[in-house]
RODO-2510 file (C-alpha; in nm, 4 decimals, decimal comma):
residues 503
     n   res          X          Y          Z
     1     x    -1,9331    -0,9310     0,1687
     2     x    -1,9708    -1,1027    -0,1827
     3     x    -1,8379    -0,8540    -0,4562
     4     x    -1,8807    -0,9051    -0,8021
     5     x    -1,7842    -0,6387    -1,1238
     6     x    -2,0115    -0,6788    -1,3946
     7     x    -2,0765    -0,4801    -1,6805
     8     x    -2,4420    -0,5653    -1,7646
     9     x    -2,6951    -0,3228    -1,8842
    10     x    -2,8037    -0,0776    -1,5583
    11     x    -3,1926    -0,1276    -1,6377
    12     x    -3,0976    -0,5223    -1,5854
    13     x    -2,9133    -0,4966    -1,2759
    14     x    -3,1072    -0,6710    -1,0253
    15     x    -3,0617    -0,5483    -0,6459
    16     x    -3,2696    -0,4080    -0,3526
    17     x    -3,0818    -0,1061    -0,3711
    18     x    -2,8922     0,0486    -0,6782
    19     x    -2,6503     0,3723    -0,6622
    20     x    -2,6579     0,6481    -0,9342
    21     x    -2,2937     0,8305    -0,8740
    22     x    -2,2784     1,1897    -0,9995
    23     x    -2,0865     1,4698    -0,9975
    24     x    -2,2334     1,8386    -0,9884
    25     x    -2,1253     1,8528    -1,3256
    26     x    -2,2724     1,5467    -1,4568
    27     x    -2,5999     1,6508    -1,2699
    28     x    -2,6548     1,9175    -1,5192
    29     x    -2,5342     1,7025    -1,8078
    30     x    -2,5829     1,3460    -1,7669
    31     x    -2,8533     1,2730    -1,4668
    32     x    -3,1665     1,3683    -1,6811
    33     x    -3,0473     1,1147    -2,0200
    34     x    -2,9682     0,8658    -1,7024
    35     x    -3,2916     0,9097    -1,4721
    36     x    -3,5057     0,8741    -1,8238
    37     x    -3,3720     0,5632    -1,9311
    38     x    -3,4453     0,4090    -1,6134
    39     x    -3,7869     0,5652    -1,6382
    40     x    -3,7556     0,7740    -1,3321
    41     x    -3,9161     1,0770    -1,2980
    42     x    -3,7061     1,3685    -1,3059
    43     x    -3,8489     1,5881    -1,0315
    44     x    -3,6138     1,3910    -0,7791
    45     x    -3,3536     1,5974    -0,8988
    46     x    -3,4969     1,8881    -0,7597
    47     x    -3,3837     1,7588    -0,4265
    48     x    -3,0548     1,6302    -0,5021
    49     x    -2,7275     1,8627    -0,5265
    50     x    -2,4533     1,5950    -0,6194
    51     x    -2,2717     1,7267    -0,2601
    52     x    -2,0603     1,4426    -0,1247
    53     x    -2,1805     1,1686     0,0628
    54     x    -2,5492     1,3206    -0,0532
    55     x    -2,7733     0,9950    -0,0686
    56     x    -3,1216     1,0608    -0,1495
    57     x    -3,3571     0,7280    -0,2023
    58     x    -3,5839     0,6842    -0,4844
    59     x    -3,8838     0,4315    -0,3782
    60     x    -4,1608     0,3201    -0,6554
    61     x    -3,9146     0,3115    -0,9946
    62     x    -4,0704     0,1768    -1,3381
    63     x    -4,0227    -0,1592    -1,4899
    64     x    -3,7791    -0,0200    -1,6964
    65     x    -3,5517    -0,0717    -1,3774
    66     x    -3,4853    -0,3983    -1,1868
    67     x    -3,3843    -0,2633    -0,9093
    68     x    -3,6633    -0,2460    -0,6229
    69     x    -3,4863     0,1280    -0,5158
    70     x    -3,2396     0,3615    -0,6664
    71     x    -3,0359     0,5521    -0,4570
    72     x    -2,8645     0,9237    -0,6104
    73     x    -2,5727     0,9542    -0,4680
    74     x    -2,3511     1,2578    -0,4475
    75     x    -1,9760     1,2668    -0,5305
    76     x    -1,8919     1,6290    -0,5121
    77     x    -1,7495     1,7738    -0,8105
    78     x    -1,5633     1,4434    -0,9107
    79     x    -1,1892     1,5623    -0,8524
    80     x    -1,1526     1,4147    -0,5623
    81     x    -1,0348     1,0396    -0,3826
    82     x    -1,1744     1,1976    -0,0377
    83     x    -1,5278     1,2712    -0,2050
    84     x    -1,5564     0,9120    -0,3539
    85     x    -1,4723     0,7255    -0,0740
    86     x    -1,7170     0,9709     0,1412
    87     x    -1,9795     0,8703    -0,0778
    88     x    -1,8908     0,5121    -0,0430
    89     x    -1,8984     0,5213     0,3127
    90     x    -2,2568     0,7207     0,2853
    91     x    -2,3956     0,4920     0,0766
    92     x    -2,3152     0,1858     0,2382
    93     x    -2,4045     0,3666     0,6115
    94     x    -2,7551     0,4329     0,4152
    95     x    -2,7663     0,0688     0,2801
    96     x    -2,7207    -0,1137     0,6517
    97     x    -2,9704     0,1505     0,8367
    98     x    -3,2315     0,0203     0,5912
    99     x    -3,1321    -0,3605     0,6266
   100     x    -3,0088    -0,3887     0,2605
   101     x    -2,8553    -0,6920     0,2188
   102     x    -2,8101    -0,6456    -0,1678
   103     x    -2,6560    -0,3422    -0,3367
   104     x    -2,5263    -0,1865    -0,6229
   105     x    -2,3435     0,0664    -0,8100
   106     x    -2,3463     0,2043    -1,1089
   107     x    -1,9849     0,2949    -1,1597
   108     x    -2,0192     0,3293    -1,5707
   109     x    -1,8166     0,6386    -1,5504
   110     x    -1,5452     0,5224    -1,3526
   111     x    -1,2959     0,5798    -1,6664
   112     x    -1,4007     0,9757    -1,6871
   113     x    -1,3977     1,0496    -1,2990
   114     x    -1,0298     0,8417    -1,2680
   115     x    -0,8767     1,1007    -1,5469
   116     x    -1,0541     1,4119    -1,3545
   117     x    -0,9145     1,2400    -1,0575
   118     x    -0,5596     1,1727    -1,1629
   119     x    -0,6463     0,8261    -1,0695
   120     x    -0,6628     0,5158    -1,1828
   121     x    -0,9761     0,2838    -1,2327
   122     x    -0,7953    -0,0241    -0,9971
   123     x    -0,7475     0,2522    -0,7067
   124     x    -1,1271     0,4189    -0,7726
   125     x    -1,2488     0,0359    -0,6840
   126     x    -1,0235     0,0285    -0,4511
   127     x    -1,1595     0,2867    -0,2247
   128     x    -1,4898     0,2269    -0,3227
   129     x    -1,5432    -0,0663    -0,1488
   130     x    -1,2785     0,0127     0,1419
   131     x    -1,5268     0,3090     0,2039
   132     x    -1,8307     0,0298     0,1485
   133     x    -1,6651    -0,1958     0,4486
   134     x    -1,6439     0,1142     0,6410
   135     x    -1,9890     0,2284     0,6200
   136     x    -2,1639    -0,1065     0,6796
   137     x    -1,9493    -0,1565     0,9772
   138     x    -2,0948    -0,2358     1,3315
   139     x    -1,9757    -0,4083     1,6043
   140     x    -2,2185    -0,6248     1,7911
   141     x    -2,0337    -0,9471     1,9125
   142     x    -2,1076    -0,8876     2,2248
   143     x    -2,4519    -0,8514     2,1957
   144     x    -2,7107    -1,0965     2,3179
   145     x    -3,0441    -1,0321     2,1224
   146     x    -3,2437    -1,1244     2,4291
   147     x    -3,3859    -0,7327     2,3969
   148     x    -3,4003    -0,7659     2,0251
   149     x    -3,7922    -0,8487     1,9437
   150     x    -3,7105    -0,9627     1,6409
   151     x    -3,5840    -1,2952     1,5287
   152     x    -3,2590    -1,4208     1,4634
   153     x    -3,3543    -1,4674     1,1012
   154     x    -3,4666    -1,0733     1,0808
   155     x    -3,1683    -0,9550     1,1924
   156     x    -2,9497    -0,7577     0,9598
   157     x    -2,6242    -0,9038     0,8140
   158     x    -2,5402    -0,5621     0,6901
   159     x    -2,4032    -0,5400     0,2584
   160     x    -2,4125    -0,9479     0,1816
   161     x    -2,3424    -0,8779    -0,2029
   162     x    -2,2203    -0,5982    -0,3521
   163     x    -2,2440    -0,5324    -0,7737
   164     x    -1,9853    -0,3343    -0,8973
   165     x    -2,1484    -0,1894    -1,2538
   166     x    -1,8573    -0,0899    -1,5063
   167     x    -1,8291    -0,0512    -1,8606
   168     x    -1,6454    -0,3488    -2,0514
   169     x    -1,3498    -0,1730    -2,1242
   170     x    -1,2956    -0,0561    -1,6952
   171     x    -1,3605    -0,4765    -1,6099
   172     x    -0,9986    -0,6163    -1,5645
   173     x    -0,8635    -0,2940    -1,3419
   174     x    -1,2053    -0,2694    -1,1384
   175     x    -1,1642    -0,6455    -1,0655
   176     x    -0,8010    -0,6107    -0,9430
   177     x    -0,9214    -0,2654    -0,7205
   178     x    -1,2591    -0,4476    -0,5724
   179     x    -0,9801    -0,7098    -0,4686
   180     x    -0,7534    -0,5033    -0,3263
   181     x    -1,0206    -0,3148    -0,1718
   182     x    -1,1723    -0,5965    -0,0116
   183     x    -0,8581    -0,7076     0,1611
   184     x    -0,8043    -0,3995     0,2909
   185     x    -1,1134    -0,3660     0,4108
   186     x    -1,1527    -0,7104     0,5662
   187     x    -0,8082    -0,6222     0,7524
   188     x    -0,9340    -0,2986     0,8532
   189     x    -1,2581    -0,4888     1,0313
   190     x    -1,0283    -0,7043     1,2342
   191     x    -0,8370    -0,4394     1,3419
   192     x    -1,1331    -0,2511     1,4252
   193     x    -1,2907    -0,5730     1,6253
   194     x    -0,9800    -0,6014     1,8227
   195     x    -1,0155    -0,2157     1,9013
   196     x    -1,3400    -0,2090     2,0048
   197     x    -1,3109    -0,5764     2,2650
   198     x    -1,3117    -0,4209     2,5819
   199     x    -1,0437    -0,5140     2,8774
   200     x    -1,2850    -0,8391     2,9406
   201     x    -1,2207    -0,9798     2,6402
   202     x    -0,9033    -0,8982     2,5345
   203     x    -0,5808    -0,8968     2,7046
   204     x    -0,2346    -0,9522     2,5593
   205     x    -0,2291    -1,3115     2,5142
   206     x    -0,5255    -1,2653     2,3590
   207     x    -0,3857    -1,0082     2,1151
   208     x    -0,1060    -1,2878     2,0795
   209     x    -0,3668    -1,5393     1,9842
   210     x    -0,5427    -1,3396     1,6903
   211     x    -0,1802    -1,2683     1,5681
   212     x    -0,0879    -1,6685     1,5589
   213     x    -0,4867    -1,7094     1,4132
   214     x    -0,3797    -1,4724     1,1353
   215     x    -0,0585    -1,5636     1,0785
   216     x    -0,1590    -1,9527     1,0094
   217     x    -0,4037    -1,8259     0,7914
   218     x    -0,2508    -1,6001     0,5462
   219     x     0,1184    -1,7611     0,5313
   220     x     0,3756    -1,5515     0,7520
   221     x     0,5363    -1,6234     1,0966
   222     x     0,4615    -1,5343     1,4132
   223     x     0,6872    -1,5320     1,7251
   224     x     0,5509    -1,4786     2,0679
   225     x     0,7565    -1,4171     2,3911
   226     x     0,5796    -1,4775     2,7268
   227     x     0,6944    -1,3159     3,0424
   228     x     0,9587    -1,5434     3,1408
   229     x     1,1433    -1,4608     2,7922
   230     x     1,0657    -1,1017     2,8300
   231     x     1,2390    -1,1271     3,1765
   232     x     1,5524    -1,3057     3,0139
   233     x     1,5285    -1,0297     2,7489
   234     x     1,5794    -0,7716     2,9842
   235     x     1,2393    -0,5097     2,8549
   236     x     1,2512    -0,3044     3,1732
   237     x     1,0023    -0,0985     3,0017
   238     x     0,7484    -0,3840     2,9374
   239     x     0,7602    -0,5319     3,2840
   240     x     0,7759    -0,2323     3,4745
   241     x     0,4159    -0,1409     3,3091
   242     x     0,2818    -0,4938     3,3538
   243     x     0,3663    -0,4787     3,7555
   244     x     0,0528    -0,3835     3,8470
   245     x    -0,1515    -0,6529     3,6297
   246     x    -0,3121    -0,9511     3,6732
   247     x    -0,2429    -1,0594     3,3485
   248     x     0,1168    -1,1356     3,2276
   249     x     0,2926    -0,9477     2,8832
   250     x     0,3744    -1,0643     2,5723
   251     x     0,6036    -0,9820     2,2823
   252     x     0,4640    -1,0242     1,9292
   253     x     0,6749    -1,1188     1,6368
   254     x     0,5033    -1,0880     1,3083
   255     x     0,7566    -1,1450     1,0428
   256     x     0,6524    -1,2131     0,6689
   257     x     0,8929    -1,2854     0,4139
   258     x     0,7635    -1,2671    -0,0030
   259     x     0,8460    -1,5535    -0,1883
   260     x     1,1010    -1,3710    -0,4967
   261     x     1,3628    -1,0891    -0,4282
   262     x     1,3302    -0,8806    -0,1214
   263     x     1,3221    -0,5166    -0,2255
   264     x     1,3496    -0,3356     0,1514
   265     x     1,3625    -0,4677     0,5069
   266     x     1,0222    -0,2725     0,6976
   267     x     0,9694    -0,2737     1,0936
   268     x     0,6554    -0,1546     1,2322
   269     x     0,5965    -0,1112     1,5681
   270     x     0,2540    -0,0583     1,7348
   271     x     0,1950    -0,0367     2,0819
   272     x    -0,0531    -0,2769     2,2896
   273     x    -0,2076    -0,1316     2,5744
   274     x    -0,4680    -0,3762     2,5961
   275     x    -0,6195    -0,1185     2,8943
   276     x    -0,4829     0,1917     2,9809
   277     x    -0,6306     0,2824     3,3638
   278     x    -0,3183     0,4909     3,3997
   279     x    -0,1793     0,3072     3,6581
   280     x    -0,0794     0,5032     3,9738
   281     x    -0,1534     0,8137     3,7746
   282     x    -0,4717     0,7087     3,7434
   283     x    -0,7222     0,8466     3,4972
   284     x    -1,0468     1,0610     3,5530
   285     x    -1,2953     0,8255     3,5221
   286     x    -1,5578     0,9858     3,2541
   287     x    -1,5286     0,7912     2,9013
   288     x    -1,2074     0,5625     3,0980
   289     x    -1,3623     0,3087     2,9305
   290     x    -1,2605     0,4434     2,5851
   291     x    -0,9072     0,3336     2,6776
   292     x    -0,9623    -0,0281     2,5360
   293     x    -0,8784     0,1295     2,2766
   294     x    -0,5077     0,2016     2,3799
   295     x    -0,3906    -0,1273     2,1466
   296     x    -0,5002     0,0616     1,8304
   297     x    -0,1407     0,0805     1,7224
   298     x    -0,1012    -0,2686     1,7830
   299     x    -0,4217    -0,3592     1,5845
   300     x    -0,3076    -0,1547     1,3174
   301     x     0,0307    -0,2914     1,3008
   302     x    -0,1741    -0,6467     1,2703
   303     x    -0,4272    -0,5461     1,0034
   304     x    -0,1578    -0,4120     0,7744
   305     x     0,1244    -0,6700     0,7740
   306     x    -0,1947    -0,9148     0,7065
   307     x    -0,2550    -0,6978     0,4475
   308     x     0,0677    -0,7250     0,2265
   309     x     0,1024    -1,0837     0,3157
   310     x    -0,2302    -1,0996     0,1421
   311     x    -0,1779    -0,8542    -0,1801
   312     x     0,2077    -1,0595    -0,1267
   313     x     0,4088    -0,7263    -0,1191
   314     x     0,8093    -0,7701    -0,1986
   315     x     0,9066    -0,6356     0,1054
   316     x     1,0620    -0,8186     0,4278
   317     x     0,7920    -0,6610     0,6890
   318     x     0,8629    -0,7209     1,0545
   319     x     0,5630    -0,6383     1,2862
   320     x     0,6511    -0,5656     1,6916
   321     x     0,3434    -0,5558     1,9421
   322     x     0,4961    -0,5250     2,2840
   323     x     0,1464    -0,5860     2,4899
   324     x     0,0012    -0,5452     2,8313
   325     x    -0,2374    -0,3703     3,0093
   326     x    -0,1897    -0,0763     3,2682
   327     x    -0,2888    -0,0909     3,6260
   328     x    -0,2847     0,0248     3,9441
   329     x    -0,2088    -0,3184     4,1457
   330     x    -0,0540    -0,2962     4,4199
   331     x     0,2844    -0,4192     4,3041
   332     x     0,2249    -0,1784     4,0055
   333     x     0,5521     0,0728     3,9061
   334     x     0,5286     0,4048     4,1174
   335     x     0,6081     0,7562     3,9765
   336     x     0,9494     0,8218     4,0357
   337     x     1,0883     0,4846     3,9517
   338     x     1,3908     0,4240     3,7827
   339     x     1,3757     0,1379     3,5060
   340     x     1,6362    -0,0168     3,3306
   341     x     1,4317    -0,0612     2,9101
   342     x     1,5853    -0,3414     2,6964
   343     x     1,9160    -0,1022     2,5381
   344     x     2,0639    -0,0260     2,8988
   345     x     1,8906     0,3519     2,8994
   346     x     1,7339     0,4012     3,2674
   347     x     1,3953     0,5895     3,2861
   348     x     1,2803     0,7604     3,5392
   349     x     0,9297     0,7127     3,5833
   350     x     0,7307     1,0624     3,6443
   351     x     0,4083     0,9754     3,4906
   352     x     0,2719     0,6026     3,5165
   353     x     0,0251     0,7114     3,2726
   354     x     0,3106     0,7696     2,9891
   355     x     0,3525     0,3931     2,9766
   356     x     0,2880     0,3231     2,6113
   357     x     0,6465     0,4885     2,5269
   358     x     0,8037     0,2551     2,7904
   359     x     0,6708    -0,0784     2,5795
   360     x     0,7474     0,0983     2,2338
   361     x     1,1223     0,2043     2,4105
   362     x     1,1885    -0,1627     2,4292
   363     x     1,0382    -0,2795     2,0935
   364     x     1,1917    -0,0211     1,9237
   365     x     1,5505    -0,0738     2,0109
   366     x     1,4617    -0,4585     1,9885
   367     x     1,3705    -0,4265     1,5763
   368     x     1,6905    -0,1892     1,4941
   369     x     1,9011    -0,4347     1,7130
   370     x     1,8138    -0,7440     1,6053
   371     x     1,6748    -0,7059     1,2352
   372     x     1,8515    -0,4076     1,1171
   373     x     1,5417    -0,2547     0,8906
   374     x     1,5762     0,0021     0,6158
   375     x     1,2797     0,1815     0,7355
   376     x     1,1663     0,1246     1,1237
   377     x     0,7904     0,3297     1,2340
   378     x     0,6167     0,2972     1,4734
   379     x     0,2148     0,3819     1,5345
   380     x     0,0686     0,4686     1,8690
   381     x    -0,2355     0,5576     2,0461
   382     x     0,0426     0,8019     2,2737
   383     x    -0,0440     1,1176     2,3832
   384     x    -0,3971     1,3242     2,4455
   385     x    -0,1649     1,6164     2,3446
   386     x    -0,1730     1,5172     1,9823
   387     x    -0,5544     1,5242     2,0092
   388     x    -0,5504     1,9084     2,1224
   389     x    -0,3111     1,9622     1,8773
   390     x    -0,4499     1,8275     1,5300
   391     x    -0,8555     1,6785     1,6915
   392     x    -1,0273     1,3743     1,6216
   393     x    -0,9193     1,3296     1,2741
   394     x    -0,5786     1,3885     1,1977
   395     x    -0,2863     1,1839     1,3101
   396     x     0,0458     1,3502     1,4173
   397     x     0,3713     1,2389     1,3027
   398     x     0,7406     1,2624     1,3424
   399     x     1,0517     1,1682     1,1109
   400     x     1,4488     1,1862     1,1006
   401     x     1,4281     1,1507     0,7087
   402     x     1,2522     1,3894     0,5223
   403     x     1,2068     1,1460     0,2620
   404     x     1,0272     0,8774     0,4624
   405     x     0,8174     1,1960     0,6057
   406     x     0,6916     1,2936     0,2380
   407     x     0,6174     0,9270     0,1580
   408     x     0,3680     0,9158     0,4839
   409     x     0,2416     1,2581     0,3938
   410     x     0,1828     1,1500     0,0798
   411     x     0,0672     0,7588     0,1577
   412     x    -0,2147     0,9710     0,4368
   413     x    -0,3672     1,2100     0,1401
   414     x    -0,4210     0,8600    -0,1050
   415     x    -0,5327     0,6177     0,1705
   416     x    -0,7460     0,9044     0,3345
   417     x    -0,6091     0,8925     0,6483
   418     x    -0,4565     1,2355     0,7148
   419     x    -0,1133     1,3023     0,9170
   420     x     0,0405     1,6365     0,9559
   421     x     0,4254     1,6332     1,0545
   422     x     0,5575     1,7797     1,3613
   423     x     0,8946     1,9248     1,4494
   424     x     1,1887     1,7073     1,6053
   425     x     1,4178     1,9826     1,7091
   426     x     1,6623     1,8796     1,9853
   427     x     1,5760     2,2209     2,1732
   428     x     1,2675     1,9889     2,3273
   429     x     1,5323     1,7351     2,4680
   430     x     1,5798     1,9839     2,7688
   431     x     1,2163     1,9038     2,8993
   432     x     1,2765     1,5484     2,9313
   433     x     1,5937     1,5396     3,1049
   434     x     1,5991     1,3740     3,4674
   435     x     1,8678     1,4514     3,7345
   436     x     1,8695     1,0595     3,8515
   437     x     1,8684     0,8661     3,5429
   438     x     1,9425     0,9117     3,1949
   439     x     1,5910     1,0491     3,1098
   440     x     1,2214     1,1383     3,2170
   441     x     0,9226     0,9305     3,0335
   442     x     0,6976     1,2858     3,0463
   443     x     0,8324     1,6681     2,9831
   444     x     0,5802     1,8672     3,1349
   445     x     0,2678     2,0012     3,0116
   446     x     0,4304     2,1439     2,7184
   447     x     0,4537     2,0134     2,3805
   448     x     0,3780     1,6784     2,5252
   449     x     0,2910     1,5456     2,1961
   450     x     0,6712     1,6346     2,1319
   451     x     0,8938     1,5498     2,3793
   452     x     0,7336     1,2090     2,3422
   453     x     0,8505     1,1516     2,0427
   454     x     1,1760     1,2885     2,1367
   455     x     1,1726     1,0033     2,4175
   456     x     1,0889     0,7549     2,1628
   457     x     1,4257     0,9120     1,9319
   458     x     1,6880     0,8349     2,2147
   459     x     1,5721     0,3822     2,1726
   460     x     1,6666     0,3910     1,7594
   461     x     2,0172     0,3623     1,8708
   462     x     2,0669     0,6447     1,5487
   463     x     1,8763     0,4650     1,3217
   464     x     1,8800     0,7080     0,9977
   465     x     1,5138     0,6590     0,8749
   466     x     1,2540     0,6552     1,1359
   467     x     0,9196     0,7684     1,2050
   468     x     0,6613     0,7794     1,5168
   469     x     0,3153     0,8088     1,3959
   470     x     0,0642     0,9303     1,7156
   471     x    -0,2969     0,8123     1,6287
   472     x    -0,4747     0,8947     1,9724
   473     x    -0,7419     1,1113     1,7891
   474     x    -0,8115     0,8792     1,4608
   475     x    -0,7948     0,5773     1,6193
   476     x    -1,1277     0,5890     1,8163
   477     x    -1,4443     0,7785     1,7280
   478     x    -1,6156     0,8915     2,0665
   479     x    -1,9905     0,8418     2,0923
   480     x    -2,2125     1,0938     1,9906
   481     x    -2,5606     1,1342     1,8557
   482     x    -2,6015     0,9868     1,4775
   483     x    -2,2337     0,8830     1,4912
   484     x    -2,0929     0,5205     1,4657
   485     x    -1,8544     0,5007     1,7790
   486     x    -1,5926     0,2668     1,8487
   487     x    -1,2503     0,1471     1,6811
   488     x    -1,1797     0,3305     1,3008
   489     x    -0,9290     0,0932     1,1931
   490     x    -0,6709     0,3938     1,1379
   491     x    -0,3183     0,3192     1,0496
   492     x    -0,4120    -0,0052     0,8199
   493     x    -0,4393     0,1791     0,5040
   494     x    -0,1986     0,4566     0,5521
   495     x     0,0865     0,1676     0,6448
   496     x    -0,0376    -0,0379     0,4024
   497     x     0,0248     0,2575     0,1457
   498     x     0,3499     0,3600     0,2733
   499     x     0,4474    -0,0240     0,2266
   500     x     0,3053    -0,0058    -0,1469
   501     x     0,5389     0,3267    -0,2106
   502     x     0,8295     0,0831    -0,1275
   503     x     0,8038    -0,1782    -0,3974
***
């Protein structure tokens, strides 16, 4: 996607598809003086209430307008971050179901809605195209065209060029937000493609080779350790969920180092289930084949430290993607194993299908161990608990600092994706205790969402300032009717944000 801010005249800008931004407040005031000057009759507004995400297409505009359509488009009542990037996301949704290659906004009153927002102009553009990215998206890589009657050449290529319309004193902050924005939006995409590759396609070398692909390409270094080193290692926890695959593990490094002064030493840790069958515990079967999408941590962890190597954050940022898929071979780990992880703790085994806190047991003690990090997280795709718990579209999260908890909060109400905090109290450690090793990988039906966190607590070795972040609802958007399914790319911005807090 091409993006360009100018701050021509709006009766000049030339487009398929231009969008008016108001507020219910400018509605009343402005949209009449605006709709006039464009010499657009204003019994459109009749149908138009300025709600967010609202996108109502004008077809047939005068020559006083060069655009071929003009799209109103609804920001609520312009107070909010959440309202302008649902309109972005609307708009550009609106934009790709029509097979509008070439768009624009008019974002003249950027200045005004960034005071009413608290916000500034850079972090309005910011979102704006973020939310533009995430409305256009589709995944279809793995589609043929042999049913499509159309040609090649007819085909959409979703937003090709966006204009970004501000007035000449909003030009040097929009330019620095639409660049920001398109960075994270580009890095939200490839975590989202790497999501939404089912087991066929991508297994944990795989995941190794996009992490090499992007390392090379935006500067930063990437490690990876193949089974026989994770055997010399010692990750009990990684091997005993790989036994049953086909495929051997890996161990991604991603470590990026900023050129000037280091300000704080970050570890995030996502797992990569590349498949998630359960393994012995095996799954029902309806919507199984959602569980490609058990490496969303993983992809997240990707997409954001390719982020800051790209916006060149002052931070040391170490990424850990301990990655395999989980099946039920016939040499696969049985429930009631005991495991010996990488720190010495034995497991015993009572759920095969609570294997993603077996791979993160290992990375995490791996990171505190071996690069002693300020701040260590990790992000996971972990428990269907969380998703009872909090739904589709809030993550849950846990934290031994209350500091580093308000700075997620925080980082999830800018970036837009939510997290609410759940308690760590040590009255849950009772449900996870086993009477032949030194503790049980599930706690019951209970609290699940809990007492796997509290597993996760015991492989810190007492790190002071940690958090587990459980995206199993966000992370994936089931399919329904009138819904883009598929991968959401949640975790890049919110660790992305929680990275910017630290500089």
């Amino acid at each position: 996607m091409k993006i360009t801010v100018t701050k021509g005249d709006i009766a000049s800008v030339e487009c398929d598809l231009l969008a008016l931004p108001f507020s219910s407040t400018e509605l009343k005031n402005e949209a009449a003086k605006t709709l006039s000057a464009l010499g657009i009759d204003l019994q459109v507004l009749k149908d138009f209430r300025a709600e967010a995400g609202e996108v109502v297409v004008l077809y047939g505009v005068s020559h006083k307008c060069s655009a071929l359509r003009v799209a109103l488009l609804g920001i609520g009542e312009g107070k909010s971050l959440d309202d302008w990037r649902k309109a972005a996301v609307s708009f550009a949704a609106r934009s790709v179901a029509m097979k509008i290659e070439n768009v624009a906004v008019d974002c003249s009153g950027i200045e005004a809605f960034a005071v009413s927002t608290g916000q500034s102009v850079a972090t309005l553009a910011t979102a704006f195209v973020e939310g533009c990215f995430t409305g256009s998206y589709r995944f279809d890589d793995l589609k043929s065209g042999k049913l499509d009657k159309k040609p090649s050449d007819q085909k959409s290529k979703g937003i090709v060029e966006l204009l970004f319309r501000v007035d000449s004193g909003a030009v040097e902050e929009s330019e620095k937000g639409v660049a920001e924005g398109a960075i994270i939006g580009s890095c939200q995409k490839m975590a989202k493609d790497l999501v939404n590759l089912p087991g066929s396609h991508l297994q944990a070398e795989d995941l190794a080779k996009a992490a090499e692909e992007s390392g090379k390409k935006y500067g930063y270094d990437v490690t990876v350790f193949h089974k026989k080193e994770i055997e010399a290692l010692g990750m009990g926890g990684l091997l005993a969920v790989n036994k049953g695959s086909h495929y051997p593990p890996t161990f991604i490094i991603l470590d990026y180092k900023p050129k000037g002064k280091v300000k704080s030493v970050v570890a995030l840790v996502g797992k990569g289930v590349t498949f998630d069958s359960g393994g012995i515990s095996l799954k029902p079967s309806e919507n199984m084949g959602e569980m490609k999408s058990d490496m969303s941590g993983a992809a997240s962890v990707l997409g954001a430290v390719e982020a800051a190597a790209r916006l060149g954050l002052p931070l040391h940022i170490i990424g850990l993607i301990p990655a395999t898929d989980n099946m039920p071979g016939a040499t696969a780990q049985q429930p009631g194993d005991v495991i010996t992880t990488y720190s010495g703790i034995t497991v015993e085994v009572g759920n095969t299908d609570a294997e993603g806190r077996l791979i993160l047991a290992d990375a995490l003690t791996y990171g505190t161990e071996k690069y002693k990090p300020d701040v260590i997280i990790d992000i996971a795709t972990l428990t269907g608990a969380c998703i009872v718990a909090l739904g589709y579209a809030v993550a849950g999260f846990f934290s031994n600092n209350d500091k580093l908890a308000d700075e997620i909060y925080q980082a999830g109400e800018q970036s837009g994706e939510k997290v609410w905090r759940l308690p760590l109290w040590d009255l849950y450690d009772e449900q996870i205790k086993s009477d032949v090793a030194d503790v049980n990988n599930t706690g019951g039906r209970g609290a699940g969402t809990i007492t796997a966190a509290k597993f996760l607590e015991k492989f810190i070795d007492g790190h002071k300032n940690w958090a587990h972040i459980d995206i199993a609802g966000p992370s994936f958007s089931p399919k329904s009717a009138g819904k883009v399914s598929g991968g959401t790319g949640f975790g890049v911005s919110l660790l992305l944000e929680v990275l910017k807090k630290r500089v």
